[in-house]
C-alpha positions in Angstrom: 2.3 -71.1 -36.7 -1.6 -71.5 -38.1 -2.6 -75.2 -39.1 -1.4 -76.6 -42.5 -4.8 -78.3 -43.2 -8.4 -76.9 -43.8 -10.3 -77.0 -40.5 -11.1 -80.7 -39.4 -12.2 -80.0 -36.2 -9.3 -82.0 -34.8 -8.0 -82.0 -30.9 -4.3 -82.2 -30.6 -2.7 -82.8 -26.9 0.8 -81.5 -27.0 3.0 -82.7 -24.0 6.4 -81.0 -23.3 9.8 -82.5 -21.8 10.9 -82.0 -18.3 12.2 -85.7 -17.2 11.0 -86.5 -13.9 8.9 -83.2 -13.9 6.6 -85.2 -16.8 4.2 -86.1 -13.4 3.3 -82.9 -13.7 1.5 -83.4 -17.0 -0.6 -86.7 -16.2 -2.5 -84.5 -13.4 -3.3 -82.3 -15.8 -4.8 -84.4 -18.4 -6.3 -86.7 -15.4 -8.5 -83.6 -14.7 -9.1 -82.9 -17.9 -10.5 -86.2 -19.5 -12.1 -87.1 -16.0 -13.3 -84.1 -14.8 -14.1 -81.9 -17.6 -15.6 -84.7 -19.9 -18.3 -85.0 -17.1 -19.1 -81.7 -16.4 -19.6 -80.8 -20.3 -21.4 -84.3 -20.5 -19.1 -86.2 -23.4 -15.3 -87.8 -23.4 -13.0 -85.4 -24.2 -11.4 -86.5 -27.6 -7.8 -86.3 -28.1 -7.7 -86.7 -31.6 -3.4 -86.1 -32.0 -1.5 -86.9 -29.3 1.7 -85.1 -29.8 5.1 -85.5 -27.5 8.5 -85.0 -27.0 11.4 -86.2 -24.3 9.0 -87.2 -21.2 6.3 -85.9 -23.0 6.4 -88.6 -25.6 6.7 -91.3 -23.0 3.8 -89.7 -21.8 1.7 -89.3 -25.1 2.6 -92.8 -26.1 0.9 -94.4 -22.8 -2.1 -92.2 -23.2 -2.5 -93.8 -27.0 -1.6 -97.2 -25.6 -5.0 -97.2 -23.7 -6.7 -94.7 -25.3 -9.4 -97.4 -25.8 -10.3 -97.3 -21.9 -11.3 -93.7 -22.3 -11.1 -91.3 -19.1 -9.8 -94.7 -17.1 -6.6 -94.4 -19.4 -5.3 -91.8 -16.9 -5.9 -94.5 -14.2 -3.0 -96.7 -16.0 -0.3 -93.7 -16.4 -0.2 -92.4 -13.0 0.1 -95.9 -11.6 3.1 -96.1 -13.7 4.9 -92.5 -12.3 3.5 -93.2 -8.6 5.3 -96.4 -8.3 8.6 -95.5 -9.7 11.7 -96.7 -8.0 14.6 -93.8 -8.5 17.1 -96.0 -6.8 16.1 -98.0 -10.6 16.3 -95.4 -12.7 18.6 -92.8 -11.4 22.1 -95.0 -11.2 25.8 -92.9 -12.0 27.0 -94.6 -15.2 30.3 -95.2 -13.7 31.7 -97.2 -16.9 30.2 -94.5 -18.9 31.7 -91.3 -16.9 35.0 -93.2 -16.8 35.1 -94.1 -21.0 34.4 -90.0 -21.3 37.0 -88.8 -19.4 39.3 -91.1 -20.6 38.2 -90.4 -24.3 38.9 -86.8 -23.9 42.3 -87.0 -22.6 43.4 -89.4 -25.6 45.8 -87.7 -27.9 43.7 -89.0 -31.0 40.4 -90.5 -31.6 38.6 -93.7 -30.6 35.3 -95.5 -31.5 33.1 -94.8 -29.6 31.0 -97.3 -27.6 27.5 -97.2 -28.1 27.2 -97.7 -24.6 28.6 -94.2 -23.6 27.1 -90.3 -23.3 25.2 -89.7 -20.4 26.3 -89.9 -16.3 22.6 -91.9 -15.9 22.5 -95.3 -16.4 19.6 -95.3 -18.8 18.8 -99.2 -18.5 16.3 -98.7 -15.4 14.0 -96.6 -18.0 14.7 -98.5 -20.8 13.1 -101.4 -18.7 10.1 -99.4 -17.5 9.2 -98.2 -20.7 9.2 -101.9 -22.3 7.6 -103.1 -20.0 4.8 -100.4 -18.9 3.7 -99.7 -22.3 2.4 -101.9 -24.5 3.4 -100.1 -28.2 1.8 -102.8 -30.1 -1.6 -101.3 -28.9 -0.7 -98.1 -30.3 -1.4 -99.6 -33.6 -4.6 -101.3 -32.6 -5.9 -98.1 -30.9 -5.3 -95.9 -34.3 -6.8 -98.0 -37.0 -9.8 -98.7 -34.1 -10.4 -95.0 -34.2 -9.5 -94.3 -30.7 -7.0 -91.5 -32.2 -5.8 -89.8 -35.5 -2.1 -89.9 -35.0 0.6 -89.9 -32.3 4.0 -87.8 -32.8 7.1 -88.4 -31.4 10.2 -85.7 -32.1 13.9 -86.5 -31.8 16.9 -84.7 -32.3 19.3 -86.3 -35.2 22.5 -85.7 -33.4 25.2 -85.4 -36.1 23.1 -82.9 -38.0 21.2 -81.1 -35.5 17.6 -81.4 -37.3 14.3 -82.4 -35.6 13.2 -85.6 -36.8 9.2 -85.8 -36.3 8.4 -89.9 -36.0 4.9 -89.5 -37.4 2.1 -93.0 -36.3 -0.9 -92.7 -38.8 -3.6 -95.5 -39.9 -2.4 -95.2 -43.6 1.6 -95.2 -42.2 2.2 -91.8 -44.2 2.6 -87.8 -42.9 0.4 -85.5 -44.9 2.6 -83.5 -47.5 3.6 -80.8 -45.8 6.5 -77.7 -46.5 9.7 -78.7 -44.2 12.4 -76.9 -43.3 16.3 -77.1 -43.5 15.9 -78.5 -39.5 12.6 -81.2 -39.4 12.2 -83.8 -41.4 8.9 -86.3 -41.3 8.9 -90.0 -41.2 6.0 -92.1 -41.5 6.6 -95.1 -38.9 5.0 -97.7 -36.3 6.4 -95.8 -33.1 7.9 -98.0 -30.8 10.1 -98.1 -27.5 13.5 -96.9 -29.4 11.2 -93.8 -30.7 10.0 -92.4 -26.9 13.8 -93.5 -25.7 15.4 -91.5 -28.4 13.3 -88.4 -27.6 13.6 -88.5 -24.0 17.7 -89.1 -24.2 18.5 -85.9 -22.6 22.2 -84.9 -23.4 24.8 -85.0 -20.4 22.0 -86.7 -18.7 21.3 -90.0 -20.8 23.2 -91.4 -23.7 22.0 -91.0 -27.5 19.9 -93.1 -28.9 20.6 -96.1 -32.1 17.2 -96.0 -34.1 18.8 -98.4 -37.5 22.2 -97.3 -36.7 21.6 -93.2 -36.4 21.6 -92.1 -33.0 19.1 -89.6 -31.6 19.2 -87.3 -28.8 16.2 -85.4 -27.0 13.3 -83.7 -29.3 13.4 -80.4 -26.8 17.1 -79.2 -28.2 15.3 -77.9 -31.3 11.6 -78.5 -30.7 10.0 -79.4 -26.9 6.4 -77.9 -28.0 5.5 -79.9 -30.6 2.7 -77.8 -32.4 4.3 -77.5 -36.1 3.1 -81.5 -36.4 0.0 -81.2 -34.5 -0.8 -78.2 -36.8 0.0 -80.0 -39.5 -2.1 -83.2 -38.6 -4.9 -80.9 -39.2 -5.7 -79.7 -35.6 -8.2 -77.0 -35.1 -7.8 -76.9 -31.3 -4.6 -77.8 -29.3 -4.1 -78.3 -25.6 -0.2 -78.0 -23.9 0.8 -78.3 -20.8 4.1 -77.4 -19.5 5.6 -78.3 -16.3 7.6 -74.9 -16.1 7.1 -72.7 -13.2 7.1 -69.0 -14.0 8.3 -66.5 -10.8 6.1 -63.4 -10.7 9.0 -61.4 -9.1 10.3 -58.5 -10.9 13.6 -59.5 -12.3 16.2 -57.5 -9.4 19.9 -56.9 -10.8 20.9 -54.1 -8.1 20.9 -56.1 -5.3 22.9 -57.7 -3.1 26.0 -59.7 -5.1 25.6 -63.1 -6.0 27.5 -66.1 -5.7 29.5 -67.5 -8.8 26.9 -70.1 -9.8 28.4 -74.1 -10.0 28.2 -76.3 -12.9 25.2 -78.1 -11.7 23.2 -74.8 -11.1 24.2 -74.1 -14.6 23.2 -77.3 -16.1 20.3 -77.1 -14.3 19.4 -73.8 -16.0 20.4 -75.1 -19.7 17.8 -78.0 -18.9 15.0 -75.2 -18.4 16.6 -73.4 -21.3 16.3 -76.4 -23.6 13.4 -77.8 -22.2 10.7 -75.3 -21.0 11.1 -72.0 -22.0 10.4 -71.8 -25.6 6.6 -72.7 -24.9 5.9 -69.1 -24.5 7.2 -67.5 -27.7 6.0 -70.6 -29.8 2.0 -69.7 -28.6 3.0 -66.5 -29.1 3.7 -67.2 -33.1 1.0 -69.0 -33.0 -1.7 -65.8 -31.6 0.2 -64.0 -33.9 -0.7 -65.5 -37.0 -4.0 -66.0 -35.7 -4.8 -62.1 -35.5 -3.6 -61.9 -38.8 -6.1 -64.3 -40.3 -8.4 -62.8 -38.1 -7.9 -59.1 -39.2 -7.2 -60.0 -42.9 -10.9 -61.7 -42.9 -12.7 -59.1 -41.4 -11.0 -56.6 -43.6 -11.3 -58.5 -47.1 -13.8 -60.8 -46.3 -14.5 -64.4 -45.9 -12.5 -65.6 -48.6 -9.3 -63.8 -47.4 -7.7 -66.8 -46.1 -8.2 -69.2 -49.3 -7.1 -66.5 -50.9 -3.8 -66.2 -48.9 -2.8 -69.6 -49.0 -3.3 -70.0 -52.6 -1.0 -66.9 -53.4 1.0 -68.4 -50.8 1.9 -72.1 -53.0 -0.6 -74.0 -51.1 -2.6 -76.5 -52.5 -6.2 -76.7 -52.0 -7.6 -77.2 -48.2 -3.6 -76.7 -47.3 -1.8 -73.6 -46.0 -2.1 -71.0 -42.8 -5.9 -71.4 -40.9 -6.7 -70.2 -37.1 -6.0 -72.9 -34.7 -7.3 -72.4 -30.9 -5.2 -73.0 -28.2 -4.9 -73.0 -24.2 -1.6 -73.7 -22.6 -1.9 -75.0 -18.7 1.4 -74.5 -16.8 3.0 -75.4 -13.6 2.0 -72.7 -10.8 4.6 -73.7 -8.1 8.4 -74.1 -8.5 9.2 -77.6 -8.8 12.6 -77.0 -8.0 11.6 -76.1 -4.6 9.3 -79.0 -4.7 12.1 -81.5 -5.4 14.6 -79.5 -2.8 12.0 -79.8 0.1 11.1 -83.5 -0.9 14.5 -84.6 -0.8 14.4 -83.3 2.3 11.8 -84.6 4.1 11.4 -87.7 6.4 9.9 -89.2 3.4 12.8 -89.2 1.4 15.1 -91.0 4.6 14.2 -94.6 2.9 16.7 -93.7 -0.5 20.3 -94.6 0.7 23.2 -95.6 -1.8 25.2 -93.2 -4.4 21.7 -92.1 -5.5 20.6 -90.7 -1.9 23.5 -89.2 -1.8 23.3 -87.2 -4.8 19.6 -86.4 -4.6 20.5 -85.5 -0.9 23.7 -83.1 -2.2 21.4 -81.4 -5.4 19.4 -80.9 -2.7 21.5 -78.9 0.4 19.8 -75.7 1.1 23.6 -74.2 0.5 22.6 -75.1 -2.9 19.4 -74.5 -3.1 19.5 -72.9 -6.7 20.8 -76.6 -8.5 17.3 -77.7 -7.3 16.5 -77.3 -11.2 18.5 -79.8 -12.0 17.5 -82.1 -9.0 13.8 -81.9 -10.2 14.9 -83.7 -13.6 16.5 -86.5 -11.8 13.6 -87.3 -9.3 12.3 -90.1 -10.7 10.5 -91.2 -7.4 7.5 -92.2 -6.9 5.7 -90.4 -4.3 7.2 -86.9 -5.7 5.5 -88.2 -8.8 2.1 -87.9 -6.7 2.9 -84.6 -5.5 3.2 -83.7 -9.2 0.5 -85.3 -10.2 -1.8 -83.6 -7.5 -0.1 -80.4 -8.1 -1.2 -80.6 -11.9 -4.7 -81.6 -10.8 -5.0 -78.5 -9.0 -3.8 -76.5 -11.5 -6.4 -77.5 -13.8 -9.1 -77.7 -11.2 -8.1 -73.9 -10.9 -9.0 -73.7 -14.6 -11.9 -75.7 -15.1 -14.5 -73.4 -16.3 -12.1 -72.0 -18.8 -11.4 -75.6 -19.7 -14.8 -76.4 -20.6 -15.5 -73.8 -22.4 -12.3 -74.4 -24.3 -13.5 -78.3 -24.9 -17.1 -77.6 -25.2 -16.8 -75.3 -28.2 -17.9 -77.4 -31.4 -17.3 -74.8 -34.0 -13.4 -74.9 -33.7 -12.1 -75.1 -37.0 -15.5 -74.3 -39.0 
C-alpha cells in the first residue's frame, strides 16, 4: 500500500471512525499542530486531510478553518465539549416501530427514507449544518490552506467504497480502482460527512442524489489508499482503539453467553477499529520491499518497477512514511465509569436510562457499544485530554516524524 504518485513531499492526516469516540482524535491533533509545531519552530502542514464516519466530520472541520492555523483546533473541541447527548442520542421510536413492522409483513413495502437506524439522526444532522461551515472548505483549498480533503462512504446496495474526493481543479488524479472503490470528484458538503458517519443499526442510510450511503468503515475506516494516492509522502493516523496487553486466556473460568448489545458492541470495534493494524502493516510491507529492491538493484529499482508494473510516468508503488497514534486506555471503561459518575446524574429521560443500562457494571462488557453512543460533552473532554496525553507521551517521536524534510525525496 506505497503511494500512487512520485514523491511530493505531501502530509496526509488520516482520521478513523469510532462515533462518539471521534474526541479522542481532536486531542491528538490539538497536540500535534499546537504543540509540536512550536517545538520544531514551523506549523505543521496537513497537506490531505483524509476521513471517514466521525473521522470525516472531524477532517471536514479541520479544513473548514484550516486558515486559522494551530487555533483551528481551538474551534473543533469547542464543538465536541459542548455537545448535548440528550440532542443527539434520541430512540427513533417511529423508525424502530416501521422496522419491526416491515419485517413481519408477508410481502414487501417501500421503504421510507426516514427509517434504518434506532438513533434519531436529526440532532447530528443539525450540529453538523450548523457547526461547520462547508462553503469554507472550498475557499480554504483553492487559498492553499490544503491539497485535498477525502470523505469515504459505503454505497449500500452494492457494497463498494465510494471515495468523495475535494480538489482545487474538482478532479481525482487517475488512479487504478478496484471492483469495491470508486472515485468522485465533488465539492464535499454536509450530506458527504452524514453519509460516512451513518453507522448501520445505529443511524439510518444516507440519500446523496437519490443513492443512499452508509458508513465508510464497513469496507474502508483507514483511509490511506486515497491519501496515498493524493500523492502523500508522509501520513499521520490516529485511532481511537484501545488495545489490552493481556495475554488472550481461553482456559479459564466459563463465561457468560454474551447479549446482543455486547455483540453489537464488538461488530462496531470489528467494523470500525480494528483493521488499522493490518492496513499499516501492508503498508511497512511494501515499504521493505522498495526498500530492499533499491538497495539490491540500485537507485532506479523502483522506476523500474512501476514501469514494468503499467504505470505511467511519476505514477505507481513509492515508500510512504507513516506513524499511527492510538488510544492507550479502554474507552469502554471510560464511558462505563462516566455514566456512572455524579457527573452524569444531570441526563434523565429514555436517553439516561439507556446510557445508565449500557452502562450497569452487570454489563460491564456492552460498554463498547455505550462509548459509540456518548455523545456528551464533558466525556468528550475526557477524550480529548486523554488524546493529548497520548501524544504528549509521543512528542519527541512526533517531531522527529514532522521535522524530517526529506520525506518523499
Amino acid at each position: 500500500m506505497a503511494r500512487a504518485l512520485g514523491p511530493t513531499h505531501r502530509t496526509a492526516l488520516v482520521l478513523a471512525g469510532g462515533a462518539a469516540r471521534g474526541a479522542y482524535e481532536v486531542g491528538v491533533v490539538q497536540h500535534v499542530l499546537e504543540q509540536v509545531s512550536k517545538d520544531i519552530g514551523r506549523d505543521v502542514r496537513f497537506d490531505i486531510l483524509s476521513g471517514t464516519s466521525v473521522g470525516a466530520l472531524n477532517a471536514c472541520g479541520m479544513a473548514a478553518f484550516a486558515d486559522l492555523g494551530p487555533a483551528r483546533m481551538g474551534r473543533v473541541v469547542d464543538v465536541w465539549t459542548s455537545l448535548d447527548i440528550v440532542d443527539l442520542v434520541r430512540l427513533d421510536a417511529r423508525g424502530l416501530f416501521e422496522m419491526t413492522t416491515r419485517l413481519l409483513r408477508r410481502s414487501p413495502t417501500a421503504v421510507s427514507e426516514n427509517v434504518g437506524g434506532f438513533i434519531d439522526p436529526t440532532g447530528l444532522e443539525n450540529l453538523v449544518h450548523r457547526t461547520i461551515p462547508f462553503d469554507r472548505i472550498d475557499a480554504n483549498i483553492r487559498a492553499g490552506q490544503l491539497t485535498a480533503l477525502t470523505v469515504s462512504a459505503t454505497h449500500v446496495r452494492s457494497g463498494r467504497t465510494v471515495v468523495y474526493v475535494h480538489t482545487r481543479d474538482a478532479t481525482v488524479p487517475s488512479w487504478k480502482t478496484d471492483s469495491t472503490t470508486r472515485a468522485v470528484a465533488t465539492k464535499i458538503n454536509a450530506r458527504h460527512a452524514l453519509a460516512s458517519a451513518a453507522i448501520p443499526i445505529l443511524f439510518r442510510a444516507v440519500s446523496l442524489d437519490g443513492v443512499y450511503y452508509a458508513d465508510g468503515g464497513l469496507r474502508q475506516n483507514v483511509p490511506l489508499s486515497p491519501a496515498r494516492r493524493l500523492g502523500a509522502s508522509r501520513v499521520f493516523v490516529v485511532n481511537p482503539r484501545w488495545v489490552s496487553d493481556e495475554p488472550l486466556a481461553l482456559d479459564g473460568e466459563p463465561e457468560e453467553a454474551p447479549g446482543l448489545l455486547f455483540l453489537l458492541g464488538k461488530t462496531l470495534n470489528a467494523l470500525l477499529l480494528d483493521r488499522v493494524e493490518s492496513d499499516l502493516s501492508r503498508l511497512e510491507t511494501i515499504n521493505r520491499i522498495l526498500d530492499a529492491g533499491t538497495r539490491a538493484y540500485g537507485p532506479g529499482f523502483i522506476e523500474v518497477l512501476n514501469r514494468e508494473m503499467g504505470y505511467r510516468d511519476g505514477a505507481g508503488l513509492y515508500p510512504m512514511k507513516n506513524m499511527l497514534v492510538r488510544a492507550t486506555a479502554d474507552i469502554g471503561s471510560m464511558a462505563a465509569d462516566f455514566v456512572q459518575s455524579p457527573a452524569f446524574s444531570r441526563i434523565g429521560g429514555m436517553t439516561g436510562q439507556l446510557m445508565r443500562r449500557l452502562a450497569d457494571r452487570d454489563s460491564t462488557r456492552e460498554a463498547d457499544l455505550l462509548s459509540y453512543l456518548l455523545f456528551d460533552g464533558e466525556f468528550a473532554r475526557q477524550l480529548i485530554e486523554l488524546g493529548r496525553r497520548d501524544a504528549a507521551a509521543r512528542h519527541e517521536e512526533l517531531c522527529a516524524f514532522f521535522a524530517d524534510d526529506t520525506v518523499g525525496a
